[in-house]
Backbone atoms as SQL, in Angstrom:
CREATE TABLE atoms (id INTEGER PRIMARY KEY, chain TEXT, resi INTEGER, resn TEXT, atom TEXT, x REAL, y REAL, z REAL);
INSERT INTO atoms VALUES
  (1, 'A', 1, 'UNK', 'N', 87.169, 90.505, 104.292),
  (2, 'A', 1, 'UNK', 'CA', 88.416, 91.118, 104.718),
  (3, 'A', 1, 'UNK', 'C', 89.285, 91.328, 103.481),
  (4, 'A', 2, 'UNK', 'N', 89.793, 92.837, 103.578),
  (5, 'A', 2, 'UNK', 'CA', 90.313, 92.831, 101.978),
  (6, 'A', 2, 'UNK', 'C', 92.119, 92.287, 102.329),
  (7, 'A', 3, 'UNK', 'N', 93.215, 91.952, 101.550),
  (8, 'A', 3, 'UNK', 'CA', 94.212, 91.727, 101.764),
  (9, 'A', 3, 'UNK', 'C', 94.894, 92.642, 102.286),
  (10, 'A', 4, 'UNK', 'N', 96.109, 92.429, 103.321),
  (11, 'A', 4, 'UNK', 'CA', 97.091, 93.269, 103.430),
  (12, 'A', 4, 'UNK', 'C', 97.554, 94.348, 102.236),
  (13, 'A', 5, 'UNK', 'N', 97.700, 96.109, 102.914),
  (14, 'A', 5, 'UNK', 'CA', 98.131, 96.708, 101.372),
  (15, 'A', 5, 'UNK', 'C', 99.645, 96.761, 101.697),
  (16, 'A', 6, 'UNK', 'N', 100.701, 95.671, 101.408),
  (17, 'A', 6, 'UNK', 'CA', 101.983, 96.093, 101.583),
  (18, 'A', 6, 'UNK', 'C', 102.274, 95.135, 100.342),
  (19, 'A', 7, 'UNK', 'N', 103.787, 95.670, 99.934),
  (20, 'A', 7, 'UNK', 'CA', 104.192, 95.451, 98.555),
  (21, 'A', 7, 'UNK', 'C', 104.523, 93.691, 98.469),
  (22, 'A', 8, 'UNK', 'N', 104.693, 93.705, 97.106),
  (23, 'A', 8, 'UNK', 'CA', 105.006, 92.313, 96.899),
  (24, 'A', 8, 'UNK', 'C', 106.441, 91.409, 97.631),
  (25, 'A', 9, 'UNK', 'N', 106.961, 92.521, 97.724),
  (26, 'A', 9, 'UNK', 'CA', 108.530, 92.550, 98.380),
  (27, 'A', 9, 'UNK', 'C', 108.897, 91.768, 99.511),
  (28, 'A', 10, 'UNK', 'N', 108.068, 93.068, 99.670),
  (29, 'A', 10, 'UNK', 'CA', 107.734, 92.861, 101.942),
  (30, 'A', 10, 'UNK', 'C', 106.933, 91.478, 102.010),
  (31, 'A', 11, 'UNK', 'N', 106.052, 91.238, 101.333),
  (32, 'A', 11, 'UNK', 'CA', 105.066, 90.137, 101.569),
  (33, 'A', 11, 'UNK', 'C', 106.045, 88.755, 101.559),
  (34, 'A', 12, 'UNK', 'N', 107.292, 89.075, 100.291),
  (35, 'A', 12, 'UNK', 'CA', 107.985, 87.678, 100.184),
  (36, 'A', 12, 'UNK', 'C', 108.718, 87.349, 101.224),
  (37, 'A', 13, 'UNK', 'N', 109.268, 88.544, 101.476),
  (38, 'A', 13, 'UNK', 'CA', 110.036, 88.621, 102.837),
  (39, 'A', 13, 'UNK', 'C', 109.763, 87.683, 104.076),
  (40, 'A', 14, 'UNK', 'N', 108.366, 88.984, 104.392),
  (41, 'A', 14, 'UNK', 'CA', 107.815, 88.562, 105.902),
  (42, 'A', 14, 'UNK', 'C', 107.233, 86.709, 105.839),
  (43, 'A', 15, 'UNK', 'N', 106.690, 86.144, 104.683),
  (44, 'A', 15, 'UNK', 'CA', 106.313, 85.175, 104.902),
  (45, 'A', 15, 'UNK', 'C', 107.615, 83.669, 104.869),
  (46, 'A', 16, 'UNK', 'N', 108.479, 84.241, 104.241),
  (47, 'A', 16, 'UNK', 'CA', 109.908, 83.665, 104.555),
  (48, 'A', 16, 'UNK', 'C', 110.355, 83.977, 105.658),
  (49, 'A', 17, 'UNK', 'N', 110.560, 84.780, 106.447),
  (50, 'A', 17, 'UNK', 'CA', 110.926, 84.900, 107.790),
  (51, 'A', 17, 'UNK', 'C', 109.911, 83.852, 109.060),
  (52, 'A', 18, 'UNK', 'N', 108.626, 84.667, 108.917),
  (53, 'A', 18, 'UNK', 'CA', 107.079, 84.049, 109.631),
  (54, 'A', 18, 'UNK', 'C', 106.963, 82.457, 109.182),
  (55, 'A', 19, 'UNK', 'N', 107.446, 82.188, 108.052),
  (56, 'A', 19, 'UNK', 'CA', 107.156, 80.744, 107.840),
  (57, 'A', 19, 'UNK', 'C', 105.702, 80.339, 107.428),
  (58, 'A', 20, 'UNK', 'N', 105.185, 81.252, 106.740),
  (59, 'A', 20, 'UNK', 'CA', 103.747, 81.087, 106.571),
  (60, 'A', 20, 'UNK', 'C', 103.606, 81.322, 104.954),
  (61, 'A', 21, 'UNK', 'N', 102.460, 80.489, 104.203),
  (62, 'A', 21, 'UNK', 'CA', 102.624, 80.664, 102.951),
  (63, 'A', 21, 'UNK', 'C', 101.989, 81.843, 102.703),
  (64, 'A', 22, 'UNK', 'N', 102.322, 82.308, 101.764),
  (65, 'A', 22, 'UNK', 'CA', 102.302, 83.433, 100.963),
  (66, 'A', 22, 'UNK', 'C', 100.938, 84.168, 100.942),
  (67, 'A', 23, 'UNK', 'N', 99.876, 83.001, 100.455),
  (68, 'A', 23, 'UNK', 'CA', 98.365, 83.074, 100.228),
  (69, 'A', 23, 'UNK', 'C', 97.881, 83.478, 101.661),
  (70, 'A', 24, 'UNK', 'N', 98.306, 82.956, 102.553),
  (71, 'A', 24, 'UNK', 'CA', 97.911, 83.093, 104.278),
  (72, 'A', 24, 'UNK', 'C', 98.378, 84.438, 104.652),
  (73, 'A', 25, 'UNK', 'N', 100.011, 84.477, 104.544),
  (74, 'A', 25, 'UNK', 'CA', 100.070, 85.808, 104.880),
  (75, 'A', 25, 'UNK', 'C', 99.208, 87.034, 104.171),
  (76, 'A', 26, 'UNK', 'N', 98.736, 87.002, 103.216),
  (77, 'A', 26, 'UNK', 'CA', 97.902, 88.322, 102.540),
  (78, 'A', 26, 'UNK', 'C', 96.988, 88.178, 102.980),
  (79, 'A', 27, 'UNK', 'N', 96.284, 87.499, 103.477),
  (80, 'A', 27, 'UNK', 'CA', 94.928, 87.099, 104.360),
  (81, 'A', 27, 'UNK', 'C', 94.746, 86.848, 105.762),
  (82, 'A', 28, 'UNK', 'N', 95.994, 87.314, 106.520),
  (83, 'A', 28, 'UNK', 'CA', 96.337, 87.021, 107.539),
  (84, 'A', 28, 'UNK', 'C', 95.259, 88.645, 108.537),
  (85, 'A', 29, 'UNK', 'N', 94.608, 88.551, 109.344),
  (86, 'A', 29, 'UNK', 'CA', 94.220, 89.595, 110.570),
  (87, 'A', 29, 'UNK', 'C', 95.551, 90.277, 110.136),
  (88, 'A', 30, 'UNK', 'N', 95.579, 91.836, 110.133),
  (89, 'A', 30, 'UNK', 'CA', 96.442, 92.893, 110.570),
  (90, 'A', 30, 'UNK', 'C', 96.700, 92.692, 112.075),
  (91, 'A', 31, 'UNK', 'N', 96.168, 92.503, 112.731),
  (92, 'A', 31, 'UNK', 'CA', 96.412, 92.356, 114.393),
  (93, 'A', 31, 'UNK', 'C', 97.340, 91.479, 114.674),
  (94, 'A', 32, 'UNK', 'N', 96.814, 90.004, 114.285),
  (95, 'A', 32, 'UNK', 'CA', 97.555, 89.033, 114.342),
  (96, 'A', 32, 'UNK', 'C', 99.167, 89.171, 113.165),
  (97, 'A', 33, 'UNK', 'N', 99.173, 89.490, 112.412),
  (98, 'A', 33, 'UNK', 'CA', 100.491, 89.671, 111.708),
  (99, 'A', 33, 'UNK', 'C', 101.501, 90.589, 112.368),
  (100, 'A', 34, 'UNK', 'N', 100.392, 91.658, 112.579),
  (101, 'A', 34, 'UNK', 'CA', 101.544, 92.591, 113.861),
  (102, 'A', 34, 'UNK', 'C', 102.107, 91.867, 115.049),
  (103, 'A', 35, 'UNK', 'N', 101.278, 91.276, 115.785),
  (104, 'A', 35, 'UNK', 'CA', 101.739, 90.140, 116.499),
  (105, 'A', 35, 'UNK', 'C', 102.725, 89.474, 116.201),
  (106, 'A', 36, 'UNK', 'N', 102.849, 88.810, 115.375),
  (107, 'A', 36, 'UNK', 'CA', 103.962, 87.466, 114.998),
  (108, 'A', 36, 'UNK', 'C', 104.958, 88.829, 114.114),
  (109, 'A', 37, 'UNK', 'N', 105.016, 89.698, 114.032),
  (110, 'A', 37, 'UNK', 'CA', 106.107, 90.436, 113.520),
  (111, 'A', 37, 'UNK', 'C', 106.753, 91.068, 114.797),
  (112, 'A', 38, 'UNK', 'N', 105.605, 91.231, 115.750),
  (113, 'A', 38, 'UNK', 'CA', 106.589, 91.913, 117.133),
  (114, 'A', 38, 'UNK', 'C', 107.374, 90.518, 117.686),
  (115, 'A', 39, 'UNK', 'N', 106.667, 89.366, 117.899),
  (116, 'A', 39, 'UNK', 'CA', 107.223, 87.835, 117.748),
  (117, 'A', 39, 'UNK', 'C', 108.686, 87.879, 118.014),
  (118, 'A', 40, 'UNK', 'N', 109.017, 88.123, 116.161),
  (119, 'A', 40, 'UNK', 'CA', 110.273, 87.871, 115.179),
  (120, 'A', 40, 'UNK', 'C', 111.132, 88.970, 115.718),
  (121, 'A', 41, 'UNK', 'N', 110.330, 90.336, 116.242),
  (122, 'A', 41, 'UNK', 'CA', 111.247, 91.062, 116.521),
  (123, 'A', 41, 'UNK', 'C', 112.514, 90.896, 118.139),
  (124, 'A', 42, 'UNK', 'N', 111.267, 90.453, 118.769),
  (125, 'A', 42, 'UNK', 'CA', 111.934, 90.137, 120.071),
  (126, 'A', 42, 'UNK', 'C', 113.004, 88.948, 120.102),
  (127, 'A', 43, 'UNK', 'N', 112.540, 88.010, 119.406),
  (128, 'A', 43, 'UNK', 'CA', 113.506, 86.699, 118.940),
  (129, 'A', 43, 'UNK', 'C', 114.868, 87.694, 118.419),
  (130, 'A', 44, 'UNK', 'N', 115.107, 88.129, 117.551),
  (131, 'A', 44, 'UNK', 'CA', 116.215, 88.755, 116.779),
  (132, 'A', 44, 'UNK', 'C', 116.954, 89.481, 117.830),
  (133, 'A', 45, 'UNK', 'N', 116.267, 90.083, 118.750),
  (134, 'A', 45, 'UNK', 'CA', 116.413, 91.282, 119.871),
  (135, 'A', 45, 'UNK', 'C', 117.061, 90.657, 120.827),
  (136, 'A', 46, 'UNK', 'N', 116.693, 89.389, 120.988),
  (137, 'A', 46, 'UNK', 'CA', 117.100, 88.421, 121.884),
  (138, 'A', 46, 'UNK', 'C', 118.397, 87.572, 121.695),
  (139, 'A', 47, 'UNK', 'N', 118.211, 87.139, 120.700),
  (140, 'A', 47, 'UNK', 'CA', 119.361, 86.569, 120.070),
  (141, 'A', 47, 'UNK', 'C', 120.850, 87.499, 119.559),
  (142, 'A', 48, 'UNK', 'N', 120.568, 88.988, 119.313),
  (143, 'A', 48, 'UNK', 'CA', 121.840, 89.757, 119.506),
  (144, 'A', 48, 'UNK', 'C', 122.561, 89.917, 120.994),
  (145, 'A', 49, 'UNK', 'N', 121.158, 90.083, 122.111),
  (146, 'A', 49, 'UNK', 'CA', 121.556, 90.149, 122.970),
  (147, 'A', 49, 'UNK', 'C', 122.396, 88.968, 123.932),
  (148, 'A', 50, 'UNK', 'N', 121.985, 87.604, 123.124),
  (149, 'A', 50, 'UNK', 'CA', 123.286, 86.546, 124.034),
  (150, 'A', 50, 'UNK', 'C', 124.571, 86.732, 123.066),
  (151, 'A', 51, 'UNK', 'N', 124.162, 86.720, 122.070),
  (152, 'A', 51, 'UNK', 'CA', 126.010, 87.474, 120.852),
  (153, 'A', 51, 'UNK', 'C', 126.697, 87.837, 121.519),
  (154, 'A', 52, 'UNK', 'N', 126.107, 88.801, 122.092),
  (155, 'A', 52, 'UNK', 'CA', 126.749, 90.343, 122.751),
  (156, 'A', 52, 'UNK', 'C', 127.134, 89.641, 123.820),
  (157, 'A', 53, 'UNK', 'N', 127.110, 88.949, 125.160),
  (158, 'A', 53, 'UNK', 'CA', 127.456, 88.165, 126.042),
  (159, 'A', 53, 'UNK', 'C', 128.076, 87.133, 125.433),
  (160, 'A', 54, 'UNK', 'N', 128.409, 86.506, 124.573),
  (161, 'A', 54, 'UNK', 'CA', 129.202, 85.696, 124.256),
  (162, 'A', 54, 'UNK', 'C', 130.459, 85.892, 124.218),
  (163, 'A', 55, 'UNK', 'N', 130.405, 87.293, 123.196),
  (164, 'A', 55, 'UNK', 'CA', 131.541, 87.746, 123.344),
  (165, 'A', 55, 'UNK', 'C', 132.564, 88.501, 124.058),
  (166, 'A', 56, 'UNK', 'N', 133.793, 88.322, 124.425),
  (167, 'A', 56, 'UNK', 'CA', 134.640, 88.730, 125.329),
  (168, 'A', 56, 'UNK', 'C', 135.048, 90.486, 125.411);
């Protein structure tokens, strides 16, 4: 399996967000990374959406 082709950037990023080391994330299934990135997305999605009800 060859590594993820996304930049060094994104890689520091996503594995600081995902919580996964660095070496793992570049070796991580494309399937499964899309996964845990749709994950992170719904969490974030979720979490604006009680904000938004919090506030008056």
């Amino acid at each position: 399996m060859k590594p993820l082709q996304i930049s060094p950037e994104t890689a520091v990023k996503l594995s600081e967000k995902l919580g996964v080391p660095l070496e793992h994330l570049m070796h991580m299934p494309q399937h499964i990374l899309l996964q845990k990135i749709a994950e992170l997305g719904k969490e974030q999605a979720d979490a604006k959406e009680a904000e938004k009800k919090d506030k008056p």
